[in-house]
Structures are given as C-alpha cells and as structure tokens.
VOKOLTI-26569 format. One record per residue (C-alpha): z, y, x. Coordinates in steps of 0.2 Angstrom, whole numbers, plus 5000, padded with zeros to 4 digits. Layout:
BEGIN
{rec {Z; Y; X}}
...
//
This chain:
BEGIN
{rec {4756; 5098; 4640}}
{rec {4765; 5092; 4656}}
{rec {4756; 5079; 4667}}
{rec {4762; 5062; 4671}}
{rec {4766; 5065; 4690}}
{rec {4777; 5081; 4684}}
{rec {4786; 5068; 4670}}
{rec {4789; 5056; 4683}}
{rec {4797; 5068; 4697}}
{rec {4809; 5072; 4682}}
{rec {4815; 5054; 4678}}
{rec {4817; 5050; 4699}}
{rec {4834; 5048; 4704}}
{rec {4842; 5059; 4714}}
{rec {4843; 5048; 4730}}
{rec {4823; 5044; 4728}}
{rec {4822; 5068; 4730}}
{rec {4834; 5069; 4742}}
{rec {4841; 5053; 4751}}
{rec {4845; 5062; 4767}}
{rec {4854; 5075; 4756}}
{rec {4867; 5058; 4749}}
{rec {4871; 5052; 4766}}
{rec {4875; 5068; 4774}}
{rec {4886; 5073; 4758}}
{rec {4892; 5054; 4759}}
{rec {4897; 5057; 4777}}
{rec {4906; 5074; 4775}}
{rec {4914; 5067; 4759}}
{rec {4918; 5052; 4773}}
{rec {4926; 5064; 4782}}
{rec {4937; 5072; 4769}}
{rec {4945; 5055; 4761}}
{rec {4948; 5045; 4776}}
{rec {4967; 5056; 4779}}
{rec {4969; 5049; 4760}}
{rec {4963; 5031; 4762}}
{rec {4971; 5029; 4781}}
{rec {4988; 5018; 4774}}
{rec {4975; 5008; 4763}}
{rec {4967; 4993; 4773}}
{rec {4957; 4989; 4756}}
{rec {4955; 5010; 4755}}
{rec {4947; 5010; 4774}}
{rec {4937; 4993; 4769}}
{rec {4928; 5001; 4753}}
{rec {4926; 5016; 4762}}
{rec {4919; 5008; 4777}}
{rec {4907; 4996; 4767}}
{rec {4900; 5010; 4754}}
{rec {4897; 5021; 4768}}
{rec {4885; 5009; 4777}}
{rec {4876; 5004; 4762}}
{rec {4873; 5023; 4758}}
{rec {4865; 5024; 4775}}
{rec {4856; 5012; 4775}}
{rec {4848; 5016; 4757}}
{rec {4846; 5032; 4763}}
{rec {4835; 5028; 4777}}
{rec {4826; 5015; 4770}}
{rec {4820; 5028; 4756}}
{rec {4811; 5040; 4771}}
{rec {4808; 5027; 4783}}
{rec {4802; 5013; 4775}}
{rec {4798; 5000; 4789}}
{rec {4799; 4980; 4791}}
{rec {4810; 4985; 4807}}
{rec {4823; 4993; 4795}}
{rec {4823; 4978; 4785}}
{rec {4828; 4967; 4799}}
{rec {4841; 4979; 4808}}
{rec {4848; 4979; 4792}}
{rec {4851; 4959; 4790}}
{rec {4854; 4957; 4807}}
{rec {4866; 4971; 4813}}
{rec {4871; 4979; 4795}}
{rec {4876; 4965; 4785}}
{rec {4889; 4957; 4799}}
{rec {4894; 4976; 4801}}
{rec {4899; 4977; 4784}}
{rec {4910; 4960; 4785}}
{rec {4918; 4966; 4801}}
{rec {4923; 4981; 4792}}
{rec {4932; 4973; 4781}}
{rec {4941; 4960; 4793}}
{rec {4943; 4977; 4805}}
{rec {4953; 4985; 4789}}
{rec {4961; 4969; 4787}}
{rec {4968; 4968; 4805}}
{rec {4965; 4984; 4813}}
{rec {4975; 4981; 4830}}
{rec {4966; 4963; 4834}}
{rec {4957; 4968; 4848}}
{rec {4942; 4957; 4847}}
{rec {4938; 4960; 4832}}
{rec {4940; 4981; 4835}}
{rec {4928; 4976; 4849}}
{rec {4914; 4966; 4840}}
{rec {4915; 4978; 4825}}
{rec {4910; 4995; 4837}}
{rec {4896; 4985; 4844}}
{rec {4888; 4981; 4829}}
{rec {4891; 4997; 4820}}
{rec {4885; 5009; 4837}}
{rec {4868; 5001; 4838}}
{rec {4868; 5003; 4817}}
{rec {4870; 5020; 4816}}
{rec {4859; 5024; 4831}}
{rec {4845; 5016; 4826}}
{rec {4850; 5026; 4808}}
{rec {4851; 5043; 4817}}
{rec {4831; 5037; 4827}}
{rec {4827; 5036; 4811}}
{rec {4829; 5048; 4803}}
{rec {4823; 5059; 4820}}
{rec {4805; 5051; 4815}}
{rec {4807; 5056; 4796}}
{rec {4809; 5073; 4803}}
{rec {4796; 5073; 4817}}
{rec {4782; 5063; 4806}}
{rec {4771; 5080; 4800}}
{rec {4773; 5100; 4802}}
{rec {4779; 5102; 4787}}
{rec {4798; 5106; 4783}}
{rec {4804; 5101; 4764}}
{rec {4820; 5101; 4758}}
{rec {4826; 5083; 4761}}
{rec {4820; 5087; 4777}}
{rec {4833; 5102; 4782}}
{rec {4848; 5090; 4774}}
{rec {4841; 5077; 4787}}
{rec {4845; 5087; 4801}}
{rec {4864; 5088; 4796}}
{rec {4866; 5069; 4792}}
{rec {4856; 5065; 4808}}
{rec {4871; 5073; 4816}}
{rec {4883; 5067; 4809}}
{rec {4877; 5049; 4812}}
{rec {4875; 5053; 4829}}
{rec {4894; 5059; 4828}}
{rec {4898; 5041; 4820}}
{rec {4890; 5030; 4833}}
{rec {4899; 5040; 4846}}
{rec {4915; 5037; 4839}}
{rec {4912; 5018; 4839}}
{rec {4906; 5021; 4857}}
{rec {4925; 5026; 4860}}
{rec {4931; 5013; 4850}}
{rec {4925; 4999; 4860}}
{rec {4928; 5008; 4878}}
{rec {4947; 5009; 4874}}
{rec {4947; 4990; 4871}}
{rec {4938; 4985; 4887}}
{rec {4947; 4999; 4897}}
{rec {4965; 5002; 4889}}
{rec {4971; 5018; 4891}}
{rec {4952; 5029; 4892}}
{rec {4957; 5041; 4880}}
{rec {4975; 5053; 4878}}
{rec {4981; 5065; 4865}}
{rec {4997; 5069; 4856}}
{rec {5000; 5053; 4848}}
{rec {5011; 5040; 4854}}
{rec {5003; 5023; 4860}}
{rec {4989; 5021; 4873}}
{rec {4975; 5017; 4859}}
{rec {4969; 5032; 4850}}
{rec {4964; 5028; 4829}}
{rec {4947; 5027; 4826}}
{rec {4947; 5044; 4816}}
{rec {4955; 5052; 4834}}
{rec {4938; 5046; 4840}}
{rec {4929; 5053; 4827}}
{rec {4937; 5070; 4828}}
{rec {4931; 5068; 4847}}
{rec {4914; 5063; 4844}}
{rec {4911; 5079; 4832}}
{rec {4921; 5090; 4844}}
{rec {4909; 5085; 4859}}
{rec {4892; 5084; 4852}}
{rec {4893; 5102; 4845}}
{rec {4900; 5108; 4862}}
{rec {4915; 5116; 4854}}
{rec {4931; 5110; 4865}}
{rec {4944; 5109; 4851}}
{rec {4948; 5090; 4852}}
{rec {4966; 5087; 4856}}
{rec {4959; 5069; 4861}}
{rec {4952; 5069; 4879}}
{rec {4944; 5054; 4891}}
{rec {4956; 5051; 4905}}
{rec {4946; 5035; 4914}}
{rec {4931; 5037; 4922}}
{rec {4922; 5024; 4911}}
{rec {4927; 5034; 4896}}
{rec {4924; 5052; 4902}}
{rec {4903; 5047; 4908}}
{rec {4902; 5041; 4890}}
{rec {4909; 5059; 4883}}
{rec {4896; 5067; 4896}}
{rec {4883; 5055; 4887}}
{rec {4886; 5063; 4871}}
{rec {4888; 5081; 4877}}
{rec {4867; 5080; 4883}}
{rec {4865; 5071; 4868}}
{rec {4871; 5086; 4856}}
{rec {4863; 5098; 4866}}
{rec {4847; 5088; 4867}}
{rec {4849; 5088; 4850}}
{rec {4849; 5108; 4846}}
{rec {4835; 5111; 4858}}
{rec {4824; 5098; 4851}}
{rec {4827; 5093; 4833}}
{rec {4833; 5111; 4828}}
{rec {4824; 5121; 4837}}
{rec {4808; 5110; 4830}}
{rec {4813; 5114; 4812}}
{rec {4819; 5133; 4813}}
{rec {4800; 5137; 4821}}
{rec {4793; 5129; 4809}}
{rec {4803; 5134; 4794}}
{rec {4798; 5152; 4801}}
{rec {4778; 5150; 4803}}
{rec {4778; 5144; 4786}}
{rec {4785; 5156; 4779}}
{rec {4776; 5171; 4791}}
{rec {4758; 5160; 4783}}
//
C-alpha cells in the first residue's frame, strides 16, 4: 500500500517538481516566438507579461522570501504595465527607458535568486541543474534591458546591419546571449564608450558565472556520484 507522501508527490503540479525547469523552457520557448509575435504590439505585450509572471512563480516556489514578495509588488507589477504600454508605443522613448529600468533590477534580482536556490545545500537535484540554465538566461534578459536603456540615454551606443540608430530589443537580446557565453557571433556591436563598459560588464559576469556556479554543480554532481 503506497504512503501518503508518495500519493501527494504524484498529485503536485509540475511547476511545484520543477519550477526552474518552467522558466527556462518559458524562456527558450520566449526566444523561439518572439520572430512570430514581433508585428503584434498585443503579441509582444502577452508575451512580455506571461513571461514575467512565469518568473516570478518560478522563483517564488524555491525561494520563498518576504523580500520576494515585495520586489515583486514594487518592481514586478509596474514592470508588467510598462510592458504593455512598451508594446503599445514601442518608439516613445520615455517609456522604452522607464520600462528597462524596472525590468533590469527584476530579472536580476530573479537570476540572485535563484543563485541562492542553487548555493543553499551540497546537494544537486534535478530542479537544481535546470536552475543553472534559466539563471543564465535571466541573466542574458536583464542584460538585454541593460542595452535597452543605454541606447536611450546615449543614442547611437550600439550598430549592426539594420537601418536606424536604435537597435530592437530582440537585437539586444541576441547580444546579451552572444556576450555572456563568450561566443562572438553577434552582428550587433557597442560603438560608444558607455555602451562597450557595459558589454565588458557582462563578459565578467558570464564568465564569473561558469567558474562559480557551474563549476560548483559539475564537482558536486561528480562526488555524488564517486560516493
């Protein structure tokens, strides 16, 4: 006859198992609609907004803090509006501005998170290696915000084979994840001084964040399993 405990793990929901392995496939799915939903301002808002919520589900299910709680109603929830109005009116620059600096801080704080959730104990379960992916990729996202709001203050910071001075958000993007893994294949590069110590930013950042946080769970992944 099967216990209680073992009845209840069968009845949890998937994001109560696993809820770093939702937001890194929320994320990477992210990644793969946005060419779809670009032409959609209602496409990029929904998108936007469900992305955010899934983060912050996501985190609060490992980290479950009253400091969570309130970066959540006072940075997450004007976030998600300026999504919206961000969708709405893409090329207003004020709004392009005050939306990047509440979703950097956002997604930072997400990707310190979830750093904890993995540092917390020497153990390494499974939720815990898909935490080391969406980590990254939050990282990647509050980067990209990063560049969003430097080519508002300073116009012109970034170039690449587009016309216009301003690069899209998903240009940036592109960029972030092309700097943090150190793989040089962005066709969007930082051409103002601002913009370029900001890319260098990132650069330690990805690399700080092989040699600590992956390093960390590869040696102990393997001393489990030599015990």
């Amino acid at each position: 006859m099967e216990t209680a405990p073992r009845q209840h793990l069968r009845i949890v929901p998937v994001l109560g198992q696993h809820p770093s392995g939702v937001l890194l496939g929320a994320q990477l799915l992210a990644v793969l609609a946005y060419p779809y939903l670009d032409g959609s301002g209602v496409g990029r808002a929904v998108l936007g907004v469900v992305q955010m919520a899934v983060v912050g589900i996501a985190v609060w299910a490992v980290r479950r803090t009253p400091a969570l709680s309130w970066v959540a109603v006072t940075v997450g929830a004007p976030a998600m509006v300026f999504t919206v109005l961000e969708a709405a009116a893409p090329h207003v620059d004020w709004i392009v501005l005050v939306s990047a600096i509440l979703h950097a801080p956002f997604y930072f704080f997400v990707s310190y998170a979830m750093i904890r959730y993995l540092f917390h104990d020497d153990r390494v379960t499974r939720d815990e290696l898909f935490a080391t992916g969406a980590a990254f990729t939050v990282v990647a996202w509050g980067f990209a915000y990063v560049y969003a709001a430097a080519q508002v203050v300073w116009e012109g910071s970034f170039t690449g084979t587009g016309t216009g001075t301003d690069r899209a958000w998903f240009e940036l993007l592109y960029l972030s994840f092309s700097t943090l893994t150190s793989v040089g294949l962005s066709d969007v590069v930082p051409v103002l001084a601002h913009a370029r110590s900001l890319v260098m930013i990132e650069m330690v950042a990805g690399v700080l964040y092989v040699a600590l946080v992956v390093a960390r769970m590869v040696g102990l992944t393997v001393a489990r399993a030599a015990r």
